[in-house]
N, C-alpha and C positions, 0 to 999 in steps of 0.2 A: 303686195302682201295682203292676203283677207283673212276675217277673220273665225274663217270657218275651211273649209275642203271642199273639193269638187266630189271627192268620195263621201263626205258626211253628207251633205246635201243628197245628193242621187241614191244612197240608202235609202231616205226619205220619201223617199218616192215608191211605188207599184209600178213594178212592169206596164202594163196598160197604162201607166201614164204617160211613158220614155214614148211609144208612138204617137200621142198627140200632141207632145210638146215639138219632136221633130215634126212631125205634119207629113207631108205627102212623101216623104220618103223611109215608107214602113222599111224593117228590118225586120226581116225572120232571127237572126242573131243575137242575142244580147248581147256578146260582145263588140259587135259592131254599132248597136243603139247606143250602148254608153260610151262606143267611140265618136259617135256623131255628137251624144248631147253634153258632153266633157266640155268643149269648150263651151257653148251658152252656160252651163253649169259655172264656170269662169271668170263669164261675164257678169252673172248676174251676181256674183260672191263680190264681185269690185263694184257693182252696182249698192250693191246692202253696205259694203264697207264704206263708200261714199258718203251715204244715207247717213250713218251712224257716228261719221265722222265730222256731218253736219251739225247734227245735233249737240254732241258733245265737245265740240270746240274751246267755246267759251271756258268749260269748267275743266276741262284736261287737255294733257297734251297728250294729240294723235296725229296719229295710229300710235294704239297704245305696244310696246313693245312685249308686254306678255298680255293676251287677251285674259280680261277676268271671265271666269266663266259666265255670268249671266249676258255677259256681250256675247260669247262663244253661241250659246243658246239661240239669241234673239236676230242672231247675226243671220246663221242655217233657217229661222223664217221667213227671215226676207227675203234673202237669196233664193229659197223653195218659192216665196211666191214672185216673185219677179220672174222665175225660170216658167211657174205657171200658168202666171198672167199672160204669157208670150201670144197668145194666143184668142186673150178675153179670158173673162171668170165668168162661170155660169153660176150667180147664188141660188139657184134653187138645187144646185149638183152639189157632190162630193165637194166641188172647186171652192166652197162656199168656207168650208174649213179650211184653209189654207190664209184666205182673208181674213178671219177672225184671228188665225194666229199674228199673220202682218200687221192687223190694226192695233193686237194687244203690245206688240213689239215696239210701234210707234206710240203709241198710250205712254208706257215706259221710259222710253227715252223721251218723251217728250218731260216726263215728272224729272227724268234726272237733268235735263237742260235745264228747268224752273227751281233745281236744288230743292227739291223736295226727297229726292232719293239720292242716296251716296252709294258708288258700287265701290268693291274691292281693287285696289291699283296697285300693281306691282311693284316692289320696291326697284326695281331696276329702272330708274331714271323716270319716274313717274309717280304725281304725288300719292299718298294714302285717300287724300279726298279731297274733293274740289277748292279749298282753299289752304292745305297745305305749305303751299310755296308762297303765301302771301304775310306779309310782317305787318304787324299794326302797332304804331307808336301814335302816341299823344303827345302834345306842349301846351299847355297855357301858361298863364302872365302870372307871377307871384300874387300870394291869396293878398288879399287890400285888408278884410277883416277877420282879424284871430279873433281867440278870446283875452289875449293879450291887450290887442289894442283897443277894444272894446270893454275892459274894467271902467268901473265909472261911469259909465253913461246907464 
């Protein structure tokens, strides 16, 4: 399960892009491009999901069972750039934006690993925020000095 679409993803994309990410097997079609690049499109949504899985481990439990949306979001750029990368990125090209979105994607979840950021979690078996599910108690030793036992001095 990822947490984006192989259809939201390849929205995201220009026709002209569907042939150079398939490569030497141009398609006059587009229905037959986006039946070539559905699955890399596939792969790379499990690729992003991985990623982001890594990242948020620690502070949740994943794969979150309802994506919050800013996952949904950042999710569809990795996967777009993973699906562009296929190839190399050219940053002086168009390609160059697709990397800014992945890096700002990784920026993000890198704050929300560091608990600097708290995203929205579903209440369906997943906390509201990164320490939700954790209980904190104290004990110490009975007080030595009140003001009781300290009259008089």
């Amino acid at each position: 399960m990822g947490y984006c679409t192989a259809e939201e993803v390849l929205e995201m994309l220009k026709d002209d892009m569907l042939n150079n990410i398939i490569g030497d097997d141009y398609e006059e079609e587009k229905e037959k491009r986006i039946e070539k690049i559905t699955p890399l499109a596939e792969q790379a949504i499990g690729d992003a999901g991985a990623e982001i899985d890594g990242y948020l481990a620690k502070r949740y439990k994943v794969p979150f069972k309802k994506t919050p949306p800013v996952i949904h979001k950042y999710a569809k750029d990795i996967a777009l750039y993973n699906l562009v990368s296929r190839k190399g990125v050219d940053e002086d090209d168009r390609e160059k934006t697709y990397l800014n979105r992945y890096n700002a994607a990784i920026a993000f979840l890198l704050r929300v690993a560091e608990g600097k950021v708290d995203i929205d979690v579903s209440e369906e078996g997943n906390a509201s925020s990164g320490t939700a599910n954790i209980s904190f108690t104290m004990e110490s030793s009975p007080r030595l000095f009140t003001r009781e036992s300290m009259k008089g001095w």
